[in-house]
N, C-alpha and C positions, 0 to 999 in steps of 0.2 A: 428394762428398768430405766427410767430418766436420769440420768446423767446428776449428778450433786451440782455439779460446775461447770460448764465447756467457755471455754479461751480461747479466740482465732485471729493470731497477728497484734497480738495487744503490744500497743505503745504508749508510753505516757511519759510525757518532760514536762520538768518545772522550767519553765523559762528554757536555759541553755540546758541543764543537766537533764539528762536523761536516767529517769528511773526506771523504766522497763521496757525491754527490747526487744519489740517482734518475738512476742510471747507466748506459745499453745500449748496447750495442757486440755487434760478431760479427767475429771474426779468420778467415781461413784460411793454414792454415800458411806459413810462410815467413820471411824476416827482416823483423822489425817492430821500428820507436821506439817507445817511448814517451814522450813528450816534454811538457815544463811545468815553470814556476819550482817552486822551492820551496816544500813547503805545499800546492803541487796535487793530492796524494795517489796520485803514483805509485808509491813506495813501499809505501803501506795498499796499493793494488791486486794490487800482485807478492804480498804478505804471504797476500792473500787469494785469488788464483789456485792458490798452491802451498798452500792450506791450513793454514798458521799460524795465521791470524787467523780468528776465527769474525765472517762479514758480521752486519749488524742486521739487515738486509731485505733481501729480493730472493735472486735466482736466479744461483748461478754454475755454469758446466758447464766442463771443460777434456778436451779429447777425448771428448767425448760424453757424462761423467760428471760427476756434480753433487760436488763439493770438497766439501758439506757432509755426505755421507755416506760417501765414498770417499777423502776426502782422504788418507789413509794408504798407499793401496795406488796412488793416484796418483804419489806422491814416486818413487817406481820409474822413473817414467818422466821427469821432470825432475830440473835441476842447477840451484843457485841460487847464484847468488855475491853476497851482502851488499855492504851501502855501505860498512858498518863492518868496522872492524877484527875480522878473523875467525882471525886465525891462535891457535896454541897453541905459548905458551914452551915451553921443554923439550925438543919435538921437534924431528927432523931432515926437509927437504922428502918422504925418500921418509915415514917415519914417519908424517907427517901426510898427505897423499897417499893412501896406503894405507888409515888409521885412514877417511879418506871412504869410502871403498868397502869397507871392512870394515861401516861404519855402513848401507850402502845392499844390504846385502846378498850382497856377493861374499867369496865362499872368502878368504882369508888369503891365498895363495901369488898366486890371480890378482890379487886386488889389488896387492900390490906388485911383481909385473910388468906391471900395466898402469900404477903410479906411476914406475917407471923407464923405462918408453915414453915418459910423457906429460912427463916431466922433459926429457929430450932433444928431444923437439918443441919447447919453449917455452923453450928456451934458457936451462935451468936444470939441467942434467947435473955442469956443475963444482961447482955450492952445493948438488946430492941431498944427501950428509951432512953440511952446515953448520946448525947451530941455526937455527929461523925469528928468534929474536929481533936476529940476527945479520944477516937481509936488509935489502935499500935496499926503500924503496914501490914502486920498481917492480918488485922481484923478489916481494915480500908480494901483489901484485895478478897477478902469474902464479902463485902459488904458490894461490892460491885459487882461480883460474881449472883448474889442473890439479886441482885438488879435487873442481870444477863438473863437470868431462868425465870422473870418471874409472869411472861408470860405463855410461858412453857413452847419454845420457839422449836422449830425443825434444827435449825442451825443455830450452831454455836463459831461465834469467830471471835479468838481468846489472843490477844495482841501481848505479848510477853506478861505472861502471869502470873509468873514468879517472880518478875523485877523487884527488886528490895530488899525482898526477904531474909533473914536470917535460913541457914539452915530448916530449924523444926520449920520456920513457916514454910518454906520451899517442901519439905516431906509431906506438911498436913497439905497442903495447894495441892502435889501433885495427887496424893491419894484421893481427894475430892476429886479431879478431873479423870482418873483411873475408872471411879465410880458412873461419874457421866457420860463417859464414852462407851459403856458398858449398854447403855438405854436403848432396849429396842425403838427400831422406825426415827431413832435421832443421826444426828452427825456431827463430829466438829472437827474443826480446821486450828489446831494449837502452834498457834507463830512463836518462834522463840530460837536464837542463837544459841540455846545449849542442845547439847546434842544427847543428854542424859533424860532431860526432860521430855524427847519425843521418845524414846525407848522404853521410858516407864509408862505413857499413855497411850501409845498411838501405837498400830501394825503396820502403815503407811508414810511414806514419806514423800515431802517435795521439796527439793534441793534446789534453793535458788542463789547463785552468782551474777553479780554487776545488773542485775537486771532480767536475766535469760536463766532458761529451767537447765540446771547440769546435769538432772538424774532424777527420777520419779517410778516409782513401784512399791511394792510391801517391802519392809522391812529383811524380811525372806531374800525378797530378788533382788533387793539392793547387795545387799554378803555375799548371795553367791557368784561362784565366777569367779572368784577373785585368786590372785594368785597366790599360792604359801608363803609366807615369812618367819624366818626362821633367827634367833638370836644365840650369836655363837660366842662360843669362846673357847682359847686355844694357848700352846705353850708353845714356845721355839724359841734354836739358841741363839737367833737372832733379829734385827728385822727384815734384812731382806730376804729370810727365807717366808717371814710371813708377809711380804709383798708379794713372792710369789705364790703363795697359798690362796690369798686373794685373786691374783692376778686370774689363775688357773681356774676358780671360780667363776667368772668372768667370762671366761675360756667357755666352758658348761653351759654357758645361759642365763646363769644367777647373776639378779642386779644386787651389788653389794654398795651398803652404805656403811663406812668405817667407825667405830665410836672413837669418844673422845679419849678412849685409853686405848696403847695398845697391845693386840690379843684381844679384840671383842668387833664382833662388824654384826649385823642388821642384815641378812642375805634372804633377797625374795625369789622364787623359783614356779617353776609351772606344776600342773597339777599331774603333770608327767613323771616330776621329778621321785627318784627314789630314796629314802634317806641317807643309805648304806654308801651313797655317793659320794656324802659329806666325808665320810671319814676313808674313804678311799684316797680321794683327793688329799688329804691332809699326811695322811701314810705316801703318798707319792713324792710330798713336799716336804715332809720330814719334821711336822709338826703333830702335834698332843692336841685333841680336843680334848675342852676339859667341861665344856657346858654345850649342851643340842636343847633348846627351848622352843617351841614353837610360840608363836607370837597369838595372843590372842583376836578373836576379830569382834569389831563392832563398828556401828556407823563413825567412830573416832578413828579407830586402825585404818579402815578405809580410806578416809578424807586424806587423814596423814600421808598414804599413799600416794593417792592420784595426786598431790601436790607438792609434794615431797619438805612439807618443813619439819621443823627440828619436834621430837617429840617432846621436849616442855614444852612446848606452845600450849596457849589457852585452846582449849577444845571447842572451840569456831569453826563452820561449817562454810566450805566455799568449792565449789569444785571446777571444771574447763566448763565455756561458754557450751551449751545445744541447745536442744527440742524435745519434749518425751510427752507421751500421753498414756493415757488408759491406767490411772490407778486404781487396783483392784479393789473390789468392796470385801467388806470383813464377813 
């Protein structure tokens, strides 16, 4: 099977800043994140898969064709839905709809019967002839989305597609892209900083920090591996016998992280570890557990992890600088 995507030593700076660093990856088709805070340069990367952007260095291929020579005859085969605001005043949803797919290449007549198809799929049939200037963000973010599909591309490359939205509209968006990613012989690539967003559409993920890939696999192989975490909590008649309770902990192998009360710590252990430990240690120490919770896992728990910040943080995705290839097809 060809490959969705291959990347070889990709580099690209704006001026002095460097947005992406000596960067390889290899996709095969299917639903893929693209995932990382702000600044990560997932963005520069969609720009420069669909050929917008001309790389500094290195090798990009998308369907087996290198974007820096074919990029034009590539766009045929992908839909690109921007972060930013893409619509155009003036027109009406089929209007604008249509003018995509007149832009991509289809007859006039087929275009705007495949904008009144796509209008009524995405639950935008009653505002087809209302002015775009006239819609709510979440009708502006299917309205672009029906842009993206209308002339029914291989690839979909969806640039933060929830931005804006209230809640419902973020639930209705992602269910719509749940649906799409579902399409046999299709594929897409859904960029976005939340980490909830790629869990509800996508089985793959690509993990992008400062510019460089930190971690890339299914969903699956991203969780596993990982070591237990466990949230305790405990009674003693003092603190320093739960210093040493901790300490002892410690002692064992377990990375403890203390809470901000005390009698409660965050304690991560190997896949070795026995539970019956816990409270061994704690009967050694002269301490009461009074709470053994295991910690739940998801692409959030993880990131928390390998980077260790506080867990109210906004759940933004960033992990250490590497290299990863080969994510798996669905």
């Amino acid at each position: 099977m060809t490959p969705l995507f291959e990347i070889e030593s990709l580099t690209h700076r704006y001026g002095s800043v460097l947005a992406l660093d000596d960067l390889s990856l290899s996709a095969e088709p299917g639903a893929i994140g693209l995932v990382g805070q702000n600044g990560a340069g997932k963005s520069t990367l969609i720009k420069i898969l669909l050929g917008l952007v001309q790389h500094t260095s290195g090798t990009v291929r998308v369907f087996g064709s290198d974007v820096g020579k074919h990029g034009v005859g590539l766009r045929g085969r992908i839909g690109y839905m921007p972060e930013r605001e893409g619509v155009l005043p003036g027109l009406n949803g089929i209007e604008y709809v249509g003018l995509a797919g007149e832009l991509n290449g289809m007859p006039r007549k087929q275009s705007l019967r495949r904008a009144h198809e796509l209008l009524s799929q995405l639950g935008l049939e009653e505002a087809r002839y209302r002015r775009l200037e006239n819609y709510s963000a979440g009708m502006q973010q299917r309205i672009k989305l029906a842009a993206t599909l209308v002339h029914d591309p291989d690839l979909l490359l969806l640039d933060e597609p929830t931005s804006g939205l209230d809640p419902d509209g973020r639930t209705a968006m992602l269910s719509l892209l749940k649906s799409l990613a579902r399409r046999p012989g299709k594929s897409l690539v859904l960029s976005t900083h939340l980490l909830g967003d790629i869990e509800r559409v996508c089985r793959h993920a690509i993990i992008l920090e400062e510019g460089a890939v930190a971690a890339s696999g299914t969903l699956d192989e991203l969780l596993a591996g990982q070591p237990h975490a466990f949230l305790l909590q405990w009674k003693s008649d003092n603190d320093a016998i739960s210093g040493e309770f901790l300490a002892a902990l410690q002692r064992s192998g377990a990375e403890v992280a203390s809470g901000d009360e005390l009698g409660q710590a965050r304690v991560v252990v190997s896949e070795q570890w026995v539970t019956q430990q816990f409270f061994q240690l704690a009967h050694e120490c002269g301490v009461t557990l009074t709470g053994l919770e295991p910690e739940e896992m998801d692409l959030s728990t993880v990131y928390r992890r390998l980077v260790g910040i506080d867990a109210a943080a906004p759940p933004l995705i960033g992990l250490a600088k590497g290299d990863a290839s080969g994510v798996a097809t669905s």
